[in-house]
N, C-alpha and C positions, 0 to 999 in steps of 0.2 A: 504494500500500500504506500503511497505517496504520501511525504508528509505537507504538503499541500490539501487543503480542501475545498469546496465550491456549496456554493446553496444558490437553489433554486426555487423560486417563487410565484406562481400563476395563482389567480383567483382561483382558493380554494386547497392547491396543491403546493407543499413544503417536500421537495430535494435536498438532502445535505450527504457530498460525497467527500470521503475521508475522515468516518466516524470511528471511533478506535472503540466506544463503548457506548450504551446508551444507561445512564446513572436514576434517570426516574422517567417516568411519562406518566400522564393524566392530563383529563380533558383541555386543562388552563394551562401547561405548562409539560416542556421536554429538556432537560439536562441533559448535555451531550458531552463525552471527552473525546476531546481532540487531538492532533498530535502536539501539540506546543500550548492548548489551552483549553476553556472549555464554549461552552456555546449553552444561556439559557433562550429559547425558544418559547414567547408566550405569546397566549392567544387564546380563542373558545372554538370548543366542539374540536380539539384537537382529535384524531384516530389513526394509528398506528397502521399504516398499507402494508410497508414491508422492511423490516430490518436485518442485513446481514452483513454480518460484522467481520464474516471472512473477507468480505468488494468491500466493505467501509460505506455502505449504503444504508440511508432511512427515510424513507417516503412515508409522510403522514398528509392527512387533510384537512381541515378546518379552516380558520379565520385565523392570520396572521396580527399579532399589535406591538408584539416587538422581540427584536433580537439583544444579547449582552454578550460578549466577549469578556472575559474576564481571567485573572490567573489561576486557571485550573478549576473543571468543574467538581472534581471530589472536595476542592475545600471551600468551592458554594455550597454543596450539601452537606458536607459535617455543619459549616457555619448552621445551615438552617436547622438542621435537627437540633441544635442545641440552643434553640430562639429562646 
């Protein structure tokens, strides 16, 4: 897998290629790890198309309202469990 990755976005339809792990999903939100960071993914009526983590692929559907880049998505989610 390349450590580059890409996301794509059509009404409705969420692309992200060069997924190394997917860390949570539900309707309003996807946590992604990345190669170098992580990626939270929020929005409603999120659903999971297809994940496979061998290609570094995850097609989900819903309403898009925002992306975060941030240092590593394991330690957005420890932070958040620990709110």
């Amino acid at each position: 897998m390349s450590t580059n990755h890409e996301l794509h976005y059509t009404p409705n339809n969420i692309t992200v290629l060069g997924v190394k792990e997917v860390l949570e999903f539900s309707e309003r939100e996807i946590i992604l790890s990345l190669e170098h960071s992580g990626l939270r993914v929020s929005g409603k009526e999120l659903k999971l198309i297809e994940a496979d983590m061998e290609k570094g692929v995850l097609k989900a559907s819903g309403t898009l309202s925002s992306l975060n880049y941030g240092g590593g998505a394991k330690e957005s989610l420890v932070k958040k469990l620990f709110k």
